[in-house]
PLY file of the C-alpha trace (Angstrom):
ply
format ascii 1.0
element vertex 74
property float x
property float y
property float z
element edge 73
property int vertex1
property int vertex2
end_header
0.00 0.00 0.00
0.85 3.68 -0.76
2.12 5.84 1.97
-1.26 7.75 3.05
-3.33 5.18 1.30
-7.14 5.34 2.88
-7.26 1.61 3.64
-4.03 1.53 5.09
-5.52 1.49 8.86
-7.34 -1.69 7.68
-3.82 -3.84 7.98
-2.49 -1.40 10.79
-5.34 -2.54 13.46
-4.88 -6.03 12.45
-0.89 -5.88 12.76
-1.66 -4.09 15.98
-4.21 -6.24 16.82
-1.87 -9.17 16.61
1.57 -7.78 17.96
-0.38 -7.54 21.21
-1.47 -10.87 21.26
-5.19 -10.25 21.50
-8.11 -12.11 19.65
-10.60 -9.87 17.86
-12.94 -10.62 20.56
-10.62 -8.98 22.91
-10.60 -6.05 21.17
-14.32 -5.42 20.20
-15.19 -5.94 23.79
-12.72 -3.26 24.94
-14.66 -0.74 22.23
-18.11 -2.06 22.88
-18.99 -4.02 19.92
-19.20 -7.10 18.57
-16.34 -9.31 17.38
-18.37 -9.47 13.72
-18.33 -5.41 13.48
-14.49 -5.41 14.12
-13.76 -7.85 12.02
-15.88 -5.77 9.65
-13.42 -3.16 10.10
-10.59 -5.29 10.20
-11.46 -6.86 6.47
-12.28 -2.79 5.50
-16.06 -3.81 4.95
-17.35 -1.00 7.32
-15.48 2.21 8.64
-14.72 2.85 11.79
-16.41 5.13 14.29
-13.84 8.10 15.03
-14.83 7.03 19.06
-13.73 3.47 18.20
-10.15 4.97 16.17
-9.74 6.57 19.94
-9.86 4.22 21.67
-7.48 2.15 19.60
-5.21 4.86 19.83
-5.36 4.88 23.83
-5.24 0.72 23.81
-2.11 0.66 21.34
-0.93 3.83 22.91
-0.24 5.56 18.84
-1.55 8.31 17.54
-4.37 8.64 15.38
-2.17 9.61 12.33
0.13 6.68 12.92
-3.39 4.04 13.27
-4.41 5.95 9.64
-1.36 5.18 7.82
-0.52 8.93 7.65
3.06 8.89 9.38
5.15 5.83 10.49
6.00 7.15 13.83
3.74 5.79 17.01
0 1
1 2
2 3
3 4
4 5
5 6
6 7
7 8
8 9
9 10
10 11
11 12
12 13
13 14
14 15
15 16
16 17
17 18
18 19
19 20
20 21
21 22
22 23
23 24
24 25
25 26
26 27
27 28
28 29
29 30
30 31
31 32
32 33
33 34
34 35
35 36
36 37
37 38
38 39
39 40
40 41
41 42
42 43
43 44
44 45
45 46
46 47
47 48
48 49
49 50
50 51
51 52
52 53
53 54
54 55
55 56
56 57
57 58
58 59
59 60
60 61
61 62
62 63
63 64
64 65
65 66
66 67
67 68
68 69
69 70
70 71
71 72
72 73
């Protein structure tokens, strides 16, 4: 993917998702979904909510530009 691409974040979460060792489950209880809705977002089938992209950022502890694909640096 292209530096800046808009579907970048889709592989981000995932990678992020992963490097932390937790199960999609994990994750969508922590935002207050369902595991089928992340994995919705995870696949790039629905967007996010900007509250969800928050709260990523405070669970991964990056910034919302690095989650988006729009700089490399956490």
């Amino acid at each position: 993917m292209a530096f800046g691409d808009a579907m970048q974040y889709v592989k981000i979460i995932r990678d992020l998702r992963e490097d932390n060792d937790l199960t999609q489950a994990q994750v969508a209880e922590y935002l207050g979904t369902s595991q089928t809705m992340y994995a919705r977002y995870e696949r790039g089938a629905n967007e996010m909510p900007i509250r969800h992209l928050m709260r990523l950022c405070d669970l991964y502890h990056v910034s919302a530009d690095y989650l988006l694909g729009r700089t490399t640096q956490k």
